[in-house]
C-alpha positions as CSV (number, residue, x, y, z in Angstrom):
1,X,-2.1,-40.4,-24.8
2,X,0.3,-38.8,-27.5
3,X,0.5,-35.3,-25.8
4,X,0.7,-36.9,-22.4
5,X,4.3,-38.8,-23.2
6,X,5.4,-35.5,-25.0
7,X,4.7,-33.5,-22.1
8,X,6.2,-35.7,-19.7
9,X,9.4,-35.8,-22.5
10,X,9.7,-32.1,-22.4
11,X,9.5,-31.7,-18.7
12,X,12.3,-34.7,-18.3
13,X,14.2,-32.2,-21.0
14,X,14.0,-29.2,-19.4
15,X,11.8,-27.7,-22.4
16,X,9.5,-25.1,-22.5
17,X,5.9,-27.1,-22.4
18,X,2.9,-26.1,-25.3
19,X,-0.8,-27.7,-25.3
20,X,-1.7,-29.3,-28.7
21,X,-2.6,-25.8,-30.0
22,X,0.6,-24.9,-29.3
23,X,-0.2,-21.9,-26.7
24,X,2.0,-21.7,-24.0
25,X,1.1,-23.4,-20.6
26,X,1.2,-19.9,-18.7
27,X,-1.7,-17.8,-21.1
28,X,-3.9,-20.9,-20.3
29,X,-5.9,-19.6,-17.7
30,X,-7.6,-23.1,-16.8
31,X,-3.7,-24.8,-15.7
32,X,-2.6,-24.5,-12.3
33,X,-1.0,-21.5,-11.2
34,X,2.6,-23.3,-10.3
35,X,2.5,-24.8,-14.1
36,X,1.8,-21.3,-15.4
37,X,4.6,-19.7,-13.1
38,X,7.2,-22.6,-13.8
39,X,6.6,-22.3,-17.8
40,X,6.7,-18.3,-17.8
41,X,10.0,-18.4,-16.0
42,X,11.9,-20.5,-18.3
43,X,11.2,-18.0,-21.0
44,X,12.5,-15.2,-19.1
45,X,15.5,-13.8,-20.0
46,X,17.7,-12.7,-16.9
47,X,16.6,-9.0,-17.9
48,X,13.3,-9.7,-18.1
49,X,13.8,-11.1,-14.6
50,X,15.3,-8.6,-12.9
51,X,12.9,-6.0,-14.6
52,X,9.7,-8.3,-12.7
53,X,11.9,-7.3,-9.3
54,X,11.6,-3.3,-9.6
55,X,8.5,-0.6,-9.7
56,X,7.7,2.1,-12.9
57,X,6.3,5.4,-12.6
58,X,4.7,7.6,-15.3
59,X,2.0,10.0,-15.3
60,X,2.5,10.5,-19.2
61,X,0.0,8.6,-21.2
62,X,1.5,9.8,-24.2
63,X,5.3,8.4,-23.4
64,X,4.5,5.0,-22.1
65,X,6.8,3.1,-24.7
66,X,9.7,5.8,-23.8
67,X,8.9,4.5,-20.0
68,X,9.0,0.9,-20.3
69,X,10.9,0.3,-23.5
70,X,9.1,-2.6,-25.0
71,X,9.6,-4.2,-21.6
72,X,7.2,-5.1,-18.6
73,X,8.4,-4.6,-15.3
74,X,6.5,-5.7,-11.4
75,X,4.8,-2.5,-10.6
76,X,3.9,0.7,-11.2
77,X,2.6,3.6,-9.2
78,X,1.4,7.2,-9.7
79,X,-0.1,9.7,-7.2
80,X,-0.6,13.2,-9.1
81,X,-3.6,12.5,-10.9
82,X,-7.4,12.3,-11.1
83,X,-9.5,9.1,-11.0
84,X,-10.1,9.4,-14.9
85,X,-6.9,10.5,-16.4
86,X,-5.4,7.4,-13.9
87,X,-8.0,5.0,-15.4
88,X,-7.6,6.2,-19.4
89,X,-3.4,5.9,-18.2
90,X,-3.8,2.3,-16.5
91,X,-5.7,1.4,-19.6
92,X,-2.7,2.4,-22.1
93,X,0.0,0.6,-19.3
94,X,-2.1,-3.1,-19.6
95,X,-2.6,-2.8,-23.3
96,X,0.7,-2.1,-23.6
97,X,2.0,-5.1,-21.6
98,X,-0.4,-7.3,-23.9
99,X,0.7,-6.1,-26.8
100,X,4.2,-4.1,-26.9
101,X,6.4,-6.5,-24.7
102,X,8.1,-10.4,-25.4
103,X,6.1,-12.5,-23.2
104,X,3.4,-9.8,-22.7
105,X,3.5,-10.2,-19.0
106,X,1.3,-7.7,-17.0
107,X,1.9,-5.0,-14.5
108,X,0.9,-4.4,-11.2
109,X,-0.9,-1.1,-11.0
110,X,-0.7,-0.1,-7.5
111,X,-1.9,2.5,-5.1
112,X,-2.0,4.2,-1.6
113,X,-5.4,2.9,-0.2
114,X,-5.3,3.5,3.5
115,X,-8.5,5.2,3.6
116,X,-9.4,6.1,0.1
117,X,-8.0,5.3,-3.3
118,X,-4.9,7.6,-3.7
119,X,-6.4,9.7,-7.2
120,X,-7.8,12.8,-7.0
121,X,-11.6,12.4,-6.8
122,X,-11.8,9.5,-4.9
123,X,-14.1,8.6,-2.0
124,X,-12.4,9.8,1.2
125,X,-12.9,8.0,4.1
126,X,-11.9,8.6,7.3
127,X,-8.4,7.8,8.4
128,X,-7.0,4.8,9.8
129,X,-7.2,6.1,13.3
130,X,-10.9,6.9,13.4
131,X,-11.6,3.2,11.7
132,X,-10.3,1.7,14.7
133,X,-12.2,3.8,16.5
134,X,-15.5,2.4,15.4
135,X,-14.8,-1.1,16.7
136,X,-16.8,-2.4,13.6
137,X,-14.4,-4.5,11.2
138,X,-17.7,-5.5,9.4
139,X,-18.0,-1.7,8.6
140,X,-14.6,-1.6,7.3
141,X,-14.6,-4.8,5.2
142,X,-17.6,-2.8,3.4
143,X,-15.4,0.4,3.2
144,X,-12.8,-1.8,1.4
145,X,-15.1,-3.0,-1.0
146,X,-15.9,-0.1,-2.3
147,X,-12.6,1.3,-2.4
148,X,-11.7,-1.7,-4.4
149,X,-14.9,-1.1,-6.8
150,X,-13.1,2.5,-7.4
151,X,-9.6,0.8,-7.9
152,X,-10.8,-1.8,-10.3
153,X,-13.0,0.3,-12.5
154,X,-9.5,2.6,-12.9
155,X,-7.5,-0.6,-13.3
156,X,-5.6,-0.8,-10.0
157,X,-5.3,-4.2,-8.9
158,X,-2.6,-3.2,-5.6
159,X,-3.2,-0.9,-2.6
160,X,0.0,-0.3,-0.8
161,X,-2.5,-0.8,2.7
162,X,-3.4,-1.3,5.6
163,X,-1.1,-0.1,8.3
164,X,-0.5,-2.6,11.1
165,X,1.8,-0.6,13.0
166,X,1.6,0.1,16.8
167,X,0.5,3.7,18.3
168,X,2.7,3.6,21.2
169,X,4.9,6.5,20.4
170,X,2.4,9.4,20.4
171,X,5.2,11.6,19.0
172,X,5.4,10.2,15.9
173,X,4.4,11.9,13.3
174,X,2.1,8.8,11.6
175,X,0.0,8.0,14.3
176,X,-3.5,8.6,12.4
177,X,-2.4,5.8,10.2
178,X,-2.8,3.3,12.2
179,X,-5.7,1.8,14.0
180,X,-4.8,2.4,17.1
181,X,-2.6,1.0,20.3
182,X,-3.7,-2.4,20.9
183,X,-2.9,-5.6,19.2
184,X,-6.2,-7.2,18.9
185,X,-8.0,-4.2,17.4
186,X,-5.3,-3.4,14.7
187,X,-5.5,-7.3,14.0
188,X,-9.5,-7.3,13.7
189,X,-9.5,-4.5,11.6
190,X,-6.5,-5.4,9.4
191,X,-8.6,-8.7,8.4
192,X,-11.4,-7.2,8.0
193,X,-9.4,-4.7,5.9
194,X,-7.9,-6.7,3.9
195,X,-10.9,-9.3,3.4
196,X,-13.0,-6.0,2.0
197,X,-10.2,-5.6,-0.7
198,X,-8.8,-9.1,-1.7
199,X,-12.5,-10.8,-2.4
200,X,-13.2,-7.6,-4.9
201,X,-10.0,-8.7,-6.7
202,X,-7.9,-6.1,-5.3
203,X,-4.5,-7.4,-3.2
204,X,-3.1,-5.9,0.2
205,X,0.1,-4.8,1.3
206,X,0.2,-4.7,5.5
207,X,3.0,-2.5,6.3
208,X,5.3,-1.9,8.0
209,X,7.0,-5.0,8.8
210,X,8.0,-5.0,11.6
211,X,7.7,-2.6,14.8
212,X,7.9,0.8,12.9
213,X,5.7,2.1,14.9
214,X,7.6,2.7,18.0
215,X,10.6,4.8,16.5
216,X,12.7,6.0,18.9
217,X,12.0,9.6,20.2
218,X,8.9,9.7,17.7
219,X,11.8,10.2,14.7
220,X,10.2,8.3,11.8
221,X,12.3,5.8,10.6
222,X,14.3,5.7,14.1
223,X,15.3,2.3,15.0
224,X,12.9,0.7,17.5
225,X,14.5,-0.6,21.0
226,X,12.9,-3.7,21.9
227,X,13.4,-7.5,23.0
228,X,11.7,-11.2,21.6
229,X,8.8,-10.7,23.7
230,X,8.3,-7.6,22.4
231,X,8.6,-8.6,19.3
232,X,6.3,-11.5,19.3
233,X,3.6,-10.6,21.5
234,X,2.8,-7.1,20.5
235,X,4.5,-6.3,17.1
236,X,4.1,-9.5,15.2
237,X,0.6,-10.2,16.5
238,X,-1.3,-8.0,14.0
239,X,0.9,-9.2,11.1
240,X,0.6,-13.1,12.1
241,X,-3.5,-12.6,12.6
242,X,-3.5,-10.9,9.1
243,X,-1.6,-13.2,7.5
244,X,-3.0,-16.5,8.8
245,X,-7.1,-15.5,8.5
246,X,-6.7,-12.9,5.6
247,X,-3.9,-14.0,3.0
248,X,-2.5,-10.6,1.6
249,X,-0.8,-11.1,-1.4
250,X,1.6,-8.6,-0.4
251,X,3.7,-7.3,2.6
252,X,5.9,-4.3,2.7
253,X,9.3,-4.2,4.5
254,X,9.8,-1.1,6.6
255,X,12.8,1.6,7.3
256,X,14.1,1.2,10.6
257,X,15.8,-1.9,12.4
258,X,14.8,-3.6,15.4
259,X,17.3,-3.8,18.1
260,X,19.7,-2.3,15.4
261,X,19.1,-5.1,12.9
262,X,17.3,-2.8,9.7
263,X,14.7,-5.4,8.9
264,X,15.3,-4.6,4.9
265,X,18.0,-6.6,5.0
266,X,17.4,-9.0,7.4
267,X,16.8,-12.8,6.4
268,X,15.7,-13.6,10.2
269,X,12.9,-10.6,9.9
270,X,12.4,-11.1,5.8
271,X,12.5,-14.9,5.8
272,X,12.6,-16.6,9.1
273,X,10.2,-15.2,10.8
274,X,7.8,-13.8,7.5
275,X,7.8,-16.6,5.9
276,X,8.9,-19.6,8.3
277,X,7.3,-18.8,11.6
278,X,4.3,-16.9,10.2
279,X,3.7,-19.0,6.9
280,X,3.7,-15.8,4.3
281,X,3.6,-17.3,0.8
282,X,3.1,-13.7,-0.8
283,X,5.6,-11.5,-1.9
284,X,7.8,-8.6,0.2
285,X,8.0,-5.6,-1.0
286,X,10.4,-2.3,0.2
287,X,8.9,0.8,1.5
288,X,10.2,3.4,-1.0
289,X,13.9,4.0,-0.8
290,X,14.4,1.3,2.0
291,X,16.9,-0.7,-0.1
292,X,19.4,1.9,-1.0
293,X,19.0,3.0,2.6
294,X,21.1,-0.1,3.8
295,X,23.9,1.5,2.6
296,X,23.1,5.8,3.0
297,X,20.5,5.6,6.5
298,X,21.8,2.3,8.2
299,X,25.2,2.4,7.0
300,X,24.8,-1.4,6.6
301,X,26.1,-1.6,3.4
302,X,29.3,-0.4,1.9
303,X,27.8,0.1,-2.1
304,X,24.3,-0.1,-3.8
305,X,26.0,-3.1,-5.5
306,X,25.7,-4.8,-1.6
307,X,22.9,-3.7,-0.5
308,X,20.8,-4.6,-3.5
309,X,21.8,-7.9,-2.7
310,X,21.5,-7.7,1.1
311,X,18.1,-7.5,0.8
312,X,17.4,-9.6,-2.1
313,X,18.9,-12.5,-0.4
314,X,17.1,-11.4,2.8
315,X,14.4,-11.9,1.1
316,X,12.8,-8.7,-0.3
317,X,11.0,-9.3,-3.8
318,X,11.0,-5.5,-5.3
319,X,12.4,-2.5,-4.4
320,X,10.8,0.7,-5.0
321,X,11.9,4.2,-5.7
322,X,15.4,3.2,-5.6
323,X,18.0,2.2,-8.5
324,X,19.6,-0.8,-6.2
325,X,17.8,-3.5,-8.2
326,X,19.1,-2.5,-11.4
327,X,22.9,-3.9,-10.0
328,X,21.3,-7.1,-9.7
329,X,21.7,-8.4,-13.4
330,X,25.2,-7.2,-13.4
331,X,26.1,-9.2,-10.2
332,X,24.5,-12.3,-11.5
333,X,26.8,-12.1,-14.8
334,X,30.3,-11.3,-12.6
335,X,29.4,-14.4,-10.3
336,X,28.5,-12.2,-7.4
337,X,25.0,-13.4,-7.0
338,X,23.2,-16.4,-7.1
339,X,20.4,-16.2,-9.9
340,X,18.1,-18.6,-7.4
341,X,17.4,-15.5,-5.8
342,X,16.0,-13.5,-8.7
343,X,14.4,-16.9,-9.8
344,X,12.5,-17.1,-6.2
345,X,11.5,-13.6,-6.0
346,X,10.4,-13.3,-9.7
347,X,8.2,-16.6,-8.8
348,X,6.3,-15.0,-5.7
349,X,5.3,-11.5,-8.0
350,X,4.4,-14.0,-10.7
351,X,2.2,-16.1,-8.8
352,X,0.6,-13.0,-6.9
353,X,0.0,-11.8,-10.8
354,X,-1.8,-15.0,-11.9
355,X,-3.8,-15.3,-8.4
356,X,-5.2,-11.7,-8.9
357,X,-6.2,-12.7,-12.5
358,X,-3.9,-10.1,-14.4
359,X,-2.7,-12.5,-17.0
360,X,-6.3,-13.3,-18.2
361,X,-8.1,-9.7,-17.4
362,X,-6.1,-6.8,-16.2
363,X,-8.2,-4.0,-17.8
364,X,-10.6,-1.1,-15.4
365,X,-13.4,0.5,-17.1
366,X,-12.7,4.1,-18.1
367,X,-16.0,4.0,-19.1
368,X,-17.5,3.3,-16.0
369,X,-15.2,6.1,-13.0
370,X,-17.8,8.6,-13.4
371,X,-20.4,6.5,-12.4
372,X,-18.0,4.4,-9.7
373,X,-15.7,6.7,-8.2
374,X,-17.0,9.1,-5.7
375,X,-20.6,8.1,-6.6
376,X,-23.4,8.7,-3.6
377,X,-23.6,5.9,-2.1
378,X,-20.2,5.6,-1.2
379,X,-19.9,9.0,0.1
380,X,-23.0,7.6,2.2
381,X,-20.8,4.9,3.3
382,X,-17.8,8.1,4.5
383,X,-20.1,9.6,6.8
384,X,-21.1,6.3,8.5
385,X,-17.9,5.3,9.6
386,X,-16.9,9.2,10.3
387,X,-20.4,8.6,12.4
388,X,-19.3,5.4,14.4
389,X,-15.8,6.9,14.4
390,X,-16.9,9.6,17.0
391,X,-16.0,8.8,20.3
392,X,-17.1,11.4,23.6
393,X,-14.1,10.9,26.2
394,X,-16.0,13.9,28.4
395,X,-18.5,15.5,28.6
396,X,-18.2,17.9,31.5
397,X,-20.8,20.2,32.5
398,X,-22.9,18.5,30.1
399,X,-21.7,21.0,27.8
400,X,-22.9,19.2,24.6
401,X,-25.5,19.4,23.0
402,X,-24.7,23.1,22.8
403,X,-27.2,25.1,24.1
404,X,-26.8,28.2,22.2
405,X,-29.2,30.1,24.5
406,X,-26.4,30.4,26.6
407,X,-23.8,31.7,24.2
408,X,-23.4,34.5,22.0
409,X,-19.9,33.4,20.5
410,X,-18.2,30.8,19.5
411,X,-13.9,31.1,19.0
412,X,-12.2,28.5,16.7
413,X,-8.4,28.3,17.9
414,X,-5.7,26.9,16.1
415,X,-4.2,26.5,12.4
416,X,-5.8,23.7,11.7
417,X,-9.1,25.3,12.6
418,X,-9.8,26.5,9.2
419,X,-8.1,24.2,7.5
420,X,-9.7,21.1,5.6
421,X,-7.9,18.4,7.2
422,X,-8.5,14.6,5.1
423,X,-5.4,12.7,6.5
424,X,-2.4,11.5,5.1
425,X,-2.5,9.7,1.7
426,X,-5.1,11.8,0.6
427,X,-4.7,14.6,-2.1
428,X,-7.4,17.2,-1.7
429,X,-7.7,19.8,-4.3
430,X,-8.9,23.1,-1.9
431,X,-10.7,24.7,-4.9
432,X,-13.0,21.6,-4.9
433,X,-14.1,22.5,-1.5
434,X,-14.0,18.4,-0.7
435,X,-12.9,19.1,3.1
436,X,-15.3,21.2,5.4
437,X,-13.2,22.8,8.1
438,X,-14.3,22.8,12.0
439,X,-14.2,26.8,11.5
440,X,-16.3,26.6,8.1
441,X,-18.8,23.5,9.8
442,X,-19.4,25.5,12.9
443,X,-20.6,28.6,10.7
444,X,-22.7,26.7,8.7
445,X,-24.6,25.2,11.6
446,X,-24.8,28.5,14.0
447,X,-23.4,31.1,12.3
448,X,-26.5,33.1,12.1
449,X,-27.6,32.3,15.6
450,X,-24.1,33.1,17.1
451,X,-20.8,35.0,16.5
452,X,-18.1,32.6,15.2
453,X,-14.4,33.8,15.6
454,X,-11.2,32.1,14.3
455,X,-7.7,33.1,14.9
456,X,-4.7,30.6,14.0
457,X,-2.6,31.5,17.5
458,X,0.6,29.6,15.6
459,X,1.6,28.0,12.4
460,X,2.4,24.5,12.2
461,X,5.7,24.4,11.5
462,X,8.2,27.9,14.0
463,X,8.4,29.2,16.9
464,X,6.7,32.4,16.4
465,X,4.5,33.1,19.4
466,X,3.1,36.5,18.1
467,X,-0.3,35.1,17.2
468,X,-1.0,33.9,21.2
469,X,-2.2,37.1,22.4
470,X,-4.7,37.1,20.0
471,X,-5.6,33.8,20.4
């Protein structure tokens, strides 16, 4: 009965609450998650704040104090190395967080995970494109899984994934990221998606919100022309199925604006409709660069200063790959900001922290990536949804099978014909042979029963038509 009146005394005091043992509320992993939040936040300084609002990158295992400074920031993210050196580097980040900072609050390891864990020597799956094309979210919720058995074994608790966008702009340059043209589908895969990851203890991030996918004249990051019914019956769709029957923790903003309103720094995109009309409780975070791009892209914003707190007030949690944030203690201490902003977006990372578990276990397994990563039976897994991926559109003159009685060569066409081609968001390393080529595929199956030729024709990038001829 003691502690009871002294906790309800501190509360009416505005104190920072202990149990008996005097550990604070938020390290006890068995109080509820808005008592742990609430208690962590009062110890925050407004530093320690703002730091929970930005991202941190390092490959360097050896300089991780000289990257975070004895201080713990929201994420971090890293792209250039292999599944092992990521997991021993992960590894060093938590135990640093534990140990090395005030309040030893975690980090959020992230990664790409669109179709593969984003390390060198992780399972590649197909892209996003050929998912959709298996009609089979089932299959894809097993895909996830294992990705997020890779993830967690190499302490990545965040994949920036899956894309929710709309294919209907062939001319834009991202099409293979998304699952396809219609609605429905991209909204049956995205749950089934995100379900694959989030039960393994891994959070989403659907992106990009909202209508990216339609830039004008195929230009990424072109603003997308468009009305409300537009808006609500094909671009929101995918995002309010995903949200209402999947729960990501996460959702990331996207570059362009909608009917010239950038969506960054929007409060009717961010707030109104994210969070009121679609009943997001997670937290928003910028594609890379989208803050700062208020001010240099959109022209939205006169300074940094204002567009930092454009989009904060709109209702973006962290910005990444961008200094903006780092104005936003400053502001608060001239008067120019509110500090219930930081407070409400330092809340939502917090309680995406403590519902993922990273306060009570954040560690991988080092140990275990040989055995996890890239093991066989998720290489198995690849070649069944590359398998239901495959779709015959024609088949005229019933030209398949081939019927290599009937031909005596074979020509491969193109520059991408002998090139291994894995998608975007996947590093491939060529001297580890991980692609097979059409060119290289063809010669391994027929090659000695047939002549295979190859000639590029073009490159991918001029004009130069001298190749044709020979092609």
């Amino acid at each position: 009965m003691r502690i009871i009146k002294l906790t309800v005394l501190a509360l009416c005091l505005g104190v920072s609450v202990v149990w008996a043992d005097d550990r604070p509320i938020y390290k006890d992993k068995n109080a509820p998650i808005e008592d742990r939040v609430e208690d962590l936040l009062r110890r925050m300084t407004l530093r320690e704040k703002v730091g929970q609002l930005q991202q941190r990158c390092t490959w360097d295992i050896n300089n991780i104090g000289g990257t975070y400074n004895g201080e713990s920031f929201g994420t971090a993210h890293e792209m250039n190395i292999s599944a092992q050196q990521a997991a021993d580097l992960y590894q060093k980040i938590h135990e640093y967080m534990a140990n090395e900072t005030r309040l030893g609050i975690p980090i959020l390891t992230s990664a790409e995970g669109i179709h593969g864990i984003l390390q060198n020597g992780c399972t590649i799956f197909p892209q996003a494109i050929a998912q959709g094309s298996t009609w089979n979210p089932d299959l894809i919720c097993q895909m996830t899984k294992a990705e997020a058995a890779e993830a967690r074994v190499m302490g990545i608790r965040q994949v920036l994934s899956p894309v929710l966008d709309i294919a209907r702009e062939l001319r834009w340059g991202r099409v293979e990221e998304t699952f396809g043209e219609d609605p429905y589908l991209i909204s049956e895969m995205g749950i089934g998606f995100v379900r694959g990851f989030q039960k393994n203890g891994v959070g989403c991030m659907p992106k990009h919100f909202v209508a990216h996918g339609t830039p004008t004249g195929g230009l990424n990051s072109a603003f997308v022309a468009g009305g409300e019914r537009e808006l609500r019956n094909l671009y929101m769709y995918p995002f309010a199925r995903v949200i209402k029957e999947a729960d990501p923790v996460a959702v990331m903003s996207c570059y362009s604006a909608y009917d010239g309103i950038p969506v960054t720094g929007s409060s009717y995109f961010m707030t109104d409709i994210l969070r009121g009309e679609l009943g997001f409780k997670g937290f928003a975070y910028s594609d890379w660069g989208s803050v700062d791009r208020l001010k240099t892209f959109h022209m939205a914003a006169p300074s940094t200063e204002a567009a930092a707190k454009m989009a904060l007030t709109a209702g973006i949690d962290i910005d990444v790959w961008d200094a903006a944030y780092e104005t936003l203690q400053g502001q608060v201490e001239k008067g120019q900001l509110d500090v219930m902003y930081i407070d409400r977006a330092v809340r939502r990372i917090l309680t995406a922290k403590f519902k993922l578990g990273l306060f009570d276990d954040p560690y991988g397994d080092p140990k275990s990536v040989s055995k996890v990563v890239r093991n066989k039976q998720h290489v198995e897994l690849a070649k069944k949804v590359a398998d239901e991926s495959a779709v015959l559109l024609e088949n005229k003159n019933n030209i398949l099978p081939l019927d290599l009685s009937k031909y005596k060569s074979i020509a491969v066409v193109g520059p991408n014909g002998d090139h291994g081609v894995a998608g975007d968001y996947a590093w491939v390393n060529p001297e580890d042979r991980e692609c097979v080529s059409l060119y290289e595929g063809i010669k391994n199956v027929f090659g000695k029963k047939v002549t295979v030729n190859h000639v590029d024709g073009c490159d991918w990038w001029s004009q130069n038509e001298e190749g044709i001829a020979d092609a």
